[in-house]
N, C-alpha and C positions, 0 to 999 in steps of 0.2 A: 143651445143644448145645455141641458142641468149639467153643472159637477157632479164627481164621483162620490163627495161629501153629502150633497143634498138627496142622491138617489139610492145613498146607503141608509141614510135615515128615512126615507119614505117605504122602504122594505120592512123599518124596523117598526112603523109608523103601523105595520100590517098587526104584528105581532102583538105592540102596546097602545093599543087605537084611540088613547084616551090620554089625559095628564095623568087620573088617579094611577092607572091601569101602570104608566111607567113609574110612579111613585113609588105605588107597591111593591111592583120590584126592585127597584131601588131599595129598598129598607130591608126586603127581604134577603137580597144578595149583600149589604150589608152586615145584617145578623148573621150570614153564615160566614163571613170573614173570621167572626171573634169565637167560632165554636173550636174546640180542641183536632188537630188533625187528624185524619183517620189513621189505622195501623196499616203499615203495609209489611209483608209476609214474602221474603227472599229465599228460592228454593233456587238447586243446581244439582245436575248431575243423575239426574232420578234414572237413568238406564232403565227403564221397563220393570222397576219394582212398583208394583201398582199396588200391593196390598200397604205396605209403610207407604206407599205417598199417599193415599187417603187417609192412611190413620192422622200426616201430620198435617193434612188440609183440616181434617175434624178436628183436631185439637188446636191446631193455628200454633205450633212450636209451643203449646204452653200458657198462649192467652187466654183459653177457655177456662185452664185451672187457674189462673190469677184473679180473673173477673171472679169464681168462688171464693179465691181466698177475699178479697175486696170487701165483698157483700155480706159473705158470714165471719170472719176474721176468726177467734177461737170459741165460737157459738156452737162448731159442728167439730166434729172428731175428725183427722187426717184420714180414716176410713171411710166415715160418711162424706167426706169431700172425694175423695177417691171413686164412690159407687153414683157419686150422680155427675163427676165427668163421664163417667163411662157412660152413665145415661145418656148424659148428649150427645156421645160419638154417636154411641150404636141404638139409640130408643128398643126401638122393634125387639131386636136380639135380646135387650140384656131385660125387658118384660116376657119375654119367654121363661126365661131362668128363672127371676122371680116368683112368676106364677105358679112355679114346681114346689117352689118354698114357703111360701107366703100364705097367711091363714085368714088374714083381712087383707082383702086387697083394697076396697074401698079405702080403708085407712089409710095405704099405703098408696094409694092414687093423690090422696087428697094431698098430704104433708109433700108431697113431689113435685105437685101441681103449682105449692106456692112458692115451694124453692125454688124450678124452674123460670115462675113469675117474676121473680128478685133480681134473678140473674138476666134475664133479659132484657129489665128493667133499666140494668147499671150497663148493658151492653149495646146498647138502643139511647143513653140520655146525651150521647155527643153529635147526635146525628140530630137535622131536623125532623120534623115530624111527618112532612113528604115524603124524606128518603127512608124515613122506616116504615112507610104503608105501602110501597113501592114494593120491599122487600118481605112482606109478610104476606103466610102461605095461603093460597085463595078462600078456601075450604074455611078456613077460620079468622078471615082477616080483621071480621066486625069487634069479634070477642077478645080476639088477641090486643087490638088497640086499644081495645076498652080497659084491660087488666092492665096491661102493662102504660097507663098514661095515669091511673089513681095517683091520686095523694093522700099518703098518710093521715095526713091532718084533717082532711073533707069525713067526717066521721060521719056525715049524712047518707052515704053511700056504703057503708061498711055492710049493710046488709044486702045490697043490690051485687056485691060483687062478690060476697059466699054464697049468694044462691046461685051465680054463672057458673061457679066453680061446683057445687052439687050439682046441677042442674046436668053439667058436662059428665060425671063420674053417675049418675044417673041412666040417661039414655045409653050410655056402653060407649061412648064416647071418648071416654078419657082416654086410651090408647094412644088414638088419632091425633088428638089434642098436645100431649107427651110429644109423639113424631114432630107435632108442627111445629111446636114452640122450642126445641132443641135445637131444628134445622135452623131455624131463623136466629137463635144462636151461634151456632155454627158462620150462619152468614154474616152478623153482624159485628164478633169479634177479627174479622179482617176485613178492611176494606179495596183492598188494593193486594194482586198476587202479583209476586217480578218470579219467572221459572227464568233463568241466567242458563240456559242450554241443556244441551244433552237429554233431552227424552227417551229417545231412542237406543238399542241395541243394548246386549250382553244378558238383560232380563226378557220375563216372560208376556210382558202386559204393556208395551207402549200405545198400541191401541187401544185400552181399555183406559190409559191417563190419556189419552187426547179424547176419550169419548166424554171424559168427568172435563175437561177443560172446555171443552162448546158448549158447554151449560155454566162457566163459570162467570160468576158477575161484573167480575172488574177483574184483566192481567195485560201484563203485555208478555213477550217470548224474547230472548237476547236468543239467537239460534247457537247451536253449538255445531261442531262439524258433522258429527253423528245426525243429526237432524237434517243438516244440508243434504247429507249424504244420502239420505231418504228423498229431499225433495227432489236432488237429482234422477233418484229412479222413480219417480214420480211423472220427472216429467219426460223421461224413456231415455234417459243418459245411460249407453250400456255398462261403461266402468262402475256408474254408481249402482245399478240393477247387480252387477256381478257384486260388488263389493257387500250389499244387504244383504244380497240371500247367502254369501259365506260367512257371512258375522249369525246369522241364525244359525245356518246350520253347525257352527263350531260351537255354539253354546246350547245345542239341542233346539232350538226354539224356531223350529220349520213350522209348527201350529201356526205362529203368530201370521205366514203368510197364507198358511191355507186355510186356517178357522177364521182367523183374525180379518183378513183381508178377504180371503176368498181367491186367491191366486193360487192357479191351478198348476202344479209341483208335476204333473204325471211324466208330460213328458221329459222332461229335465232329469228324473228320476231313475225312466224307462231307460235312459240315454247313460246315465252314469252305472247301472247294475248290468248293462250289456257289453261297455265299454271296458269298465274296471271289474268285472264279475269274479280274477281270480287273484287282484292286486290287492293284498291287505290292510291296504292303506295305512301304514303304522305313521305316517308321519301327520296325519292328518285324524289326530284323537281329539273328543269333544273337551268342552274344558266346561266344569262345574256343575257332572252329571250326578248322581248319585245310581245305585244298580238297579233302581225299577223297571228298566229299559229292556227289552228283549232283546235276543240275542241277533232277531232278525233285524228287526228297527235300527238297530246298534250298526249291524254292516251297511245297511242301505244307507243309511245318516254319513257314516264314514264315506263312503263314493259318493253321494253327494256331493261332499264336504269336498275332495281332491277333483272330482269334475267342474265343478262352479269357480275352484281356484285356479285351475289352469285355462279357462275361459277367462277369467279374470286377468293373469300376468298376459292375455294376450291382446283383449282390447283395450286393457292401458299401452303397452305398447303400441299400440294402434294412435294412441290420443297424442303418445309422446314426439308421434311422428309426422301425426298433423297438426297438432300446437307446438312449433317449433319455441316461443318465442316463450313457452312456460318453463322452457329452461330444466327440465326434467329427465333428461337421456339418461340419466343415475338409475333411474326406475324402471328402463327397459333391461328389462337382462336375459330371455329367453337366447338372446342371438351371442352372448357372450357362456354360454353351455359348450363344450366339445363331447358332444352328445358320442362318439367312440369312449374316450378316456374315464367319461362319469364323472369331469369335472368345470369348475364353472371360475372363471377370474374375473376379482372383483381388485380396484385398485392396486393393481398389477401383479396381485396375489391369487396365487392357488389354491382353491377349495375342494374336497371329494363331495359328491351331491349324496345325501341318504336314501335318494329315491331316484333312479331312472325310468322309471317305466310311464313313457309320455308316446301312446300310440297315435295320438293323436296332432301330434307337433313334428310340420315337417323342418328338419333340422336347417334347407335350405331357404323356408319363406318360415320361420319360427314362429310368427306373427298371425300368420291367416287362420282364422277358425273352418273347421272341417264344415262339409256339407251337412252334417250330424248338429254339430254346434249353431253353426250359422243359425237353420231350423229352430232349434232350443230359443237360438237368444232372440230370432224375434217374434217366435208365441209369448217368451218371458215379457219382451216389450209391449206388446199389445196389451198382454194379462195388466201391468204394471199401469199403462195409460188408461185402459178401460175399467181400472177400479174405483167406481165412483165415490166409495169408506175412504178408501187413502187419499183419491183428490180432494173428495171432502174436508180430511185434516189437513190437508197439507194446503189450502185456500186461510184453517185458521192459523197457520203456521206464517202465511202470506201477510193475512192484514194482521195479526196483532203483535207481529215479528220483527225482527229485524236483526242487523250485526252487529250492534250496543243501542245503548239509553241513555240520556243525559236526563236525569229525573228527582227530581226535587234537592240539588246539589250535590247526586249522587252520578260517580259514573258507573257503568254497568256493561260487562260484556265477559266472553266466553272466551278462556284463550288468553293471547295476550297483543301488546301494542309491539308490530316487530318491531327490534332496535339492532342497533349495531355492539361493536363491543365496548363501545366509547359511551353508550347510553344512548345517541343520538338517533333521529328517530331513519328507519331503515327506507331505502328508497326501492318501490319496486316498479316493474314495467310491465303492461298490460297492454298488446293489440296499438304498441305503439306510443303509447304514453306513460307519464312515470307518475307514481302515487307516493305519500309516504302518510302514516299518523294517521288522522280524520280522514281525510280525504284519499284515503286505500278503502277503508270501512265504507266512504260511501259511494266508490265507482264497483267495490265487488257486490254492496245490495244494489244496485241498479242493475248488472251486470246478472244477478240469480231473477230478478224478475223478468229483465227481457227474456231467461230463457223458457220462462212461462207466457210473456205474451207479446216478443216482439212481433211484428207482421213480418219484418224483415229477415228473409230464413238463414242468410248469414248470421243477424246478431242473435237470432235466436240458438242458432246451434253454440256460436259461441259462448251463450247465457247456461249454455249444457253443462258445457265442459268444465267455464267457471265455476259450475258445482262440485264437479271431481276434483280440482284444484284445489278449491276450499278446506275440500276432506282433507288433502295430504301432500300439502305443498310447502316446500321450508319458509316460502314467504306467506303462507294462510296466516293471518291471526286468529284461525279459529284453532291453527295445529299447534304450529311454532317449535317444531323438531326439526331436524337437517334431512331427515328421511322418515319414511313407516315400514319398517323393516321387515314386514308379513314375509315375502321370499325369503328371505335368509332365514327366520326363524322356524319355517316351516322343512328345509332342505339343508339346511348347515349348522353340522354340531359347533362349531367355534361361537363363542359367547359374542367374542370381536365383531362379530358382524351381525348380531342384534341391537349394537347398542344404538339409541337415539339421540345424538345430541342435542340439549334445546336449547332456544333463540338465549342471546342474552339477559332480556327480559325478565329470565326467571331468577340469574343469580346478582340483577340487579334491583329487584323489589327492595331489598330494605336501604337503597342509596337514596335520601329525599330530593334532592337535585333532580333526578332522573326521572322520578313518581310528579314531582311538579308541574315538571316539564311536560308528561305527560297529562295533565288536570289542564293546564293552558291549552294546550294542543285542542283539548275538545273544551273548549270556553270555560272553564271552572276554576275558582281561586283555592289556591293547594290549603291556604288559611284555614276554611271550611270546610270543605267537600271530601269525599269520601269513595275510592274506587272498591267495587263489590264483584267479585271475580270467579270462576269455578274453571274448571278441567282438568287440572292437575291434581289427585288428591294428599291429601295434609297429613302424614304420618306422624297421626299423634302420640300414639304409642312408640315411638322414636323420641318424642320430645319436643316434635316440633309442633309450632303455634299455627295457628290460622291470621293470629293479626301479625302484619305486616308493617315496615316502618314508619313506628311509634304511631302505629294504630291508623296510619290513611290508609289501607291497602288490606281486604278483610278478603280470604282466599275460602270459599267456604264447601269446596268439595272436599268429605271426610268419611266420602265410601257408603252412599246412598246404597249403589251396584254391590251385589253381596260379592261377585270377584273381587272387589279389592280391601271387604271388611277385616284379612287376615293383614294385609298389606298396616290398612289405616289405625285398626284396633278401633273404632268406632261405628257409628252406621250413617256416618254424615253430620253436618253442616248446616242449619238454618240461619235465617238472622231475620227478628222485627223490627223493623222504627216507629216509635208512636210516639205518643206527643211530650212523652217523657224523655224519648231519646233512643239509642239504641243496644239491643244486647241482640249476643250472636249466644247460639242453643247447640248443643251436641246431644246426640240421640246413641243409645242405645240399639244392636241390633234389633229387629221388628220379628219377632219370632211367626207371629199367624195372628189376624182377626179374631179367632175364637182365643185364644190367648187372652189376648185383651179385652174380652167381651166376660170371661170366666175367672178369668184372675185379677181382673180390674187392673190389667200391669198400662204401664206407659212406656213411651221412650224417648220423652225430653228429659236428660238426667242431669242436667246439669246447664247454666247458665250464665253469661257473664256480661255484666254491664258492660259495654262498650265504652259511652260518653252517656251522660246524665245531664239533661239542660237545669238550666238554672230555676228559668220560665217554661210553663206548657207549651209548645210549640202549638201554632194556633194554624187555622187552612188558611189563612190571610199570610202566612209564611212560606206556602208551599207556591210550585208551580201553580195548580189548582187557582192558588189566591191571587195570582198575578191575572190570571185569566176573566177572576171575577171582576179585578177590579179594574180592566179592560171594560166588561162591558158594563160596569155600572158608569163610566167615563162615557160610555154610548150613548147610554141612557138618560145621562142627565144632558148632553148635546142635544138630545131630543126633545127634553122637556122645555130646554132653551128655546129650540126652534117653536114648538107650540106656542110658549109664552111670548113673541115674540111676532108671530102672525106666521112664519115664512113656511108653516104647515099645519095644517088643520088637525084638530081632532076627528076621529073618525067615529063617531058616536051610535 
């Protein structure tokens, strides 16, 4: 019987059937070793602002306006730099405008055409010439590689390539042209996206960034708990089903599941305005409405809002009751009510409730949902499993996902590394076993996929729950709070029993002992490497920094979510690394699309160098280059064996 050596290379023997043939590649995975490495584009916390998270996918935090400054340096005026980013954000739109204004438009196609040229040019020269035909738009793919590969100096051709460019402004064309060459812009100043969690909830449009992200060319997903918490009612976990549709409905944004998904609200609706019909609901007010909302809309949202929650405080109880071992009893508390008094003890203290009127909770089984609810939650299940939009995201949520990254010396993840108070790393116990560090992160992602496809309906139910755990468990690294206080905040004026305490973790970021120790834990030397983190956001208007001690530790949620832009004074957090090195980006509130289509405004406002390499960081540096030169080590094993007799050419 052959070795595993010899029938690895007669597979590969399929591929390079020739000596030239593995030559070639050889040389050619060689040259892209020494080419400069690509940009990659660090986003967290996007809560469902879908309009700023596209504006700062088109811009790339700023790379789009650097490649201008690059190319024309003080040739063009900060205005005229100004009006042809915006060109490339928005082509279409900001030629509309134009056209209103503009007296030669020919003129005004032409001088666009070449700037756009230039820049493309300077956008496109790190990549080889594969990978930029790859990514150029079909429609004009011949023309585009023909302009954008000229040399200056070939003065022979100088006329061949102003008549493509009349020839295009010509036929009506030029528009299209504009479109294409902008997009591919667009594509080519980032090559790599990392979204470090939180997609999901408090905004209006998380289905509408997971529609833009299945079309995106290169990312991966560090999931964030809000995300799990989706996949869990994805995959018909009731706590997680309860806990989505109240996070919508507390920030107005039930569209997202009935436009958005197509998950049909009726009867759940039907259920909370017949139920609660004369209950005010005061304790259950939307947060971050403004008054366009009718009066009617407004009360039906509010019953929603207090039906979906008290469905909710009971099939977690439910869970806490069957997961014993998650250690959660803290979070049952419908049975700790004395539903005569109208008050509820909580660590051996006395509370008055703001709300009694629970017609639906019998005080003696607190826990069971009515024959009413029952009904609701499992239409809601069905609706939730049978929506083929959300499994669909939530499959790219799957494979391009996960609960960190270890990526080109970088750690990556959402949340934090639970610890003790010692710094040490926290030990936790799952279904019988004990986790702590790396190895917690990777028994709970095995743990959320079995609950999409074990066969086994024990581990798959359990694979459920793990996902409501994830959302809101003192040991989640996706939470890393001692509780999530939604009952108390919603039923009890004392502040005391809103608060959240969180893991240590958080008031041990600037100890480097601890942060080291963490970089070891997931293979990475503390000397180098770099952890890139979001969930918590960064009250910069307080003073404080997003870098973390002396700079290993880059926390870059700074209030993407417009809830917490009053909180953060900013609108978020980005960060690039390219081959120059890395700088983290603060953004500006994103007022509207036509804003920035009209006023030519932006919202990267400001920048700051990270670390600045000495040398270009080359793909021969990256993960990436480890990879290649894996299989140029193949390749040339092979060419051995050819030379050598022990396999033939295949000619």
């Amino acid at each position: 019987m052959k070795n595993l050596e010899t029938r690895y290379l007669e597979r590969l023997a399929d591929l390079y059937p020739t000596i030239a043939a593995a030559s070639t590649e050889i040389i050619n995975l060689q040259a892209i070793l020494n080419l400069p490495k690509g940009t990659e584009h660090f986003i967290t916390d996007v809560h469902g602002e879908y309009e700023a998270f596209a504006h700062v996918l088109k811009n790339g935090s700023g790379s789009v306006r650097r490649k201008i400054d690059e190319v024309f340096g003080n040739t063009l005026s900060t205005k005229e730099k100004r009006s042809l980013a915006t060109l490339i954000y928005y082509p279409r739109e900001k030629m509309r405008i134009v056209r209103k204004t503009e007296d030669n438009m020919e003129d005004w196609y032409k001088v666009n055409l070449y700037r756009l040229i230039e820049v493309s040019k300077r956008a496109a020269s790190k990549y080889t010439r594969s990978k930029v035909r790859k990514a150029l738009p079909k429609d004009f793919a011949y023309v585009i590689e023909e302009l954008i590969t000229e040399k200056a100096e070939v003065n022979d051709k100088e006329s061949y390539y102003n008549e493509i460019i009349m020839t295009i402004i010509r036929i009506g064309r030029a528009e299209g042209f504009i479109a294409a060459i902008s997009s591919l812009i667009q594509r080519l100043v980032v090559d790599h996206l990392h979204i470090v969690g939180d997609i999901y909830d408090r905004g209006p449009g998380p289905h509408i960034i997971m529609d833009k992200l299945m079309n995106y060319h290169s990312l991966d997903i560090q999931w964030g708990n809000h995300d799990v918490l989706w996949m869990g009612a994805a995959a018909g976990q009731r706590g997680c089903i309860a806990n989505a549709i109240r996070i919508c409905a507390r920030y107005g944004n039930l569209d997202i599941l009935e436009d958005g998904y197509g998950i049909n609200l009726l009867p759940l609706a039907s259920f909370a305005m017949r139920v609660y019909e004369t209950d005010p609901c005061t304790c259950f007010t939307l947060k971050g409405q403004d008054n366009t909302i009718s009066k009617a809309e407004m009360e039906m949202n509010l019953r929603i809002h207090k039906a979906i929650s008290v469905i909710q405080f009971k099939v977690e109880g439910q869970i806490v009751q069957r997961q014993k071992g998650f250690h959660m009893e803290d979070r049952a508390l419908l049975h700790r009510i004395d539903y005569e008094k109208g008050t509820i003890t909580l660590n051996g203290k006395e509370y008055a409730m703001l709300d009694m009127n629970f017609p639906t909770i019998d005080p003696k089984d607190p826990y069971a949902l009515s024959g009413e609810e029952e009904e609701v939650m499992e239409r809601l299940e069905r609706a939730f499993l049978g929506c083929e939009k959300l499994q669909e995201h939530m499959r790219l949520l799957l494979t391009k996902g996960n609960l960190y990254m270890v990526h080109n010396n970088n750690l990556l993840y959402h949340g934090c590394v639970p610890l003790n108070e010692d710094g040490s790393l926290r030990e936790v116990s799952l279904f019988g076993h004990t986790f702590k560090g790396r190895s917690l992160y990777d028994a709970l992602d095995r743990y959320v996929r079995k609950g999409f496809f074990a066969l086994d309906e024990q581990d798959r139910e359990n694979g459920k729950d793990i996902m409501w755990y994830i959302w809101l468990s003192p040991d989640s690294p996706l939470f890393g709070k001692d509780k999530m206080a939604t009952f108390e905040r919603y039923f009890l004026a004392e502040k005391e029993t809103h608060v959240e305490k969180k893991n240590p973790y958080y008031k041990l970021l600037e100890k480097e002992d601890v942060i080291d120790n963490v970089m070891r834990e997931f293979g990475l030397s503390p000397e180098s490497a770099y952890i890139v983190n979001g969930h918590v956001p960064v009250k910069r208007k307080n003073g404080e920094s997003p870098v973390k001690c002396n700079g290993k530790v880059m926390v870059i949620d700074g209030g993407f979510s417009k809830a917490y832009q009053k909180e953060t004074g900013i609108a978020g957090y980005t960060l690039i690394y390219n081959s120059y090195g890395l700088r983290l980006v603060a953004h500006e509130p994103f007022e509207s699309t036509e804003a920035a289509i009209e006023r030519e405004s932006d919202i990267h406002s400001e920048s700051v160098i990270i670390k600045r390499v000495m040398e270009r960081r080359l793909v021969g540096d990256t993960d990436a280059g480890m990879d290649l030169r894996e299989r140029i080590s193949d390749l040339e094993a092979l060419l051995a064996a050819y030379r050598s007799g022990e396999i033939k050419e295949k000619r």
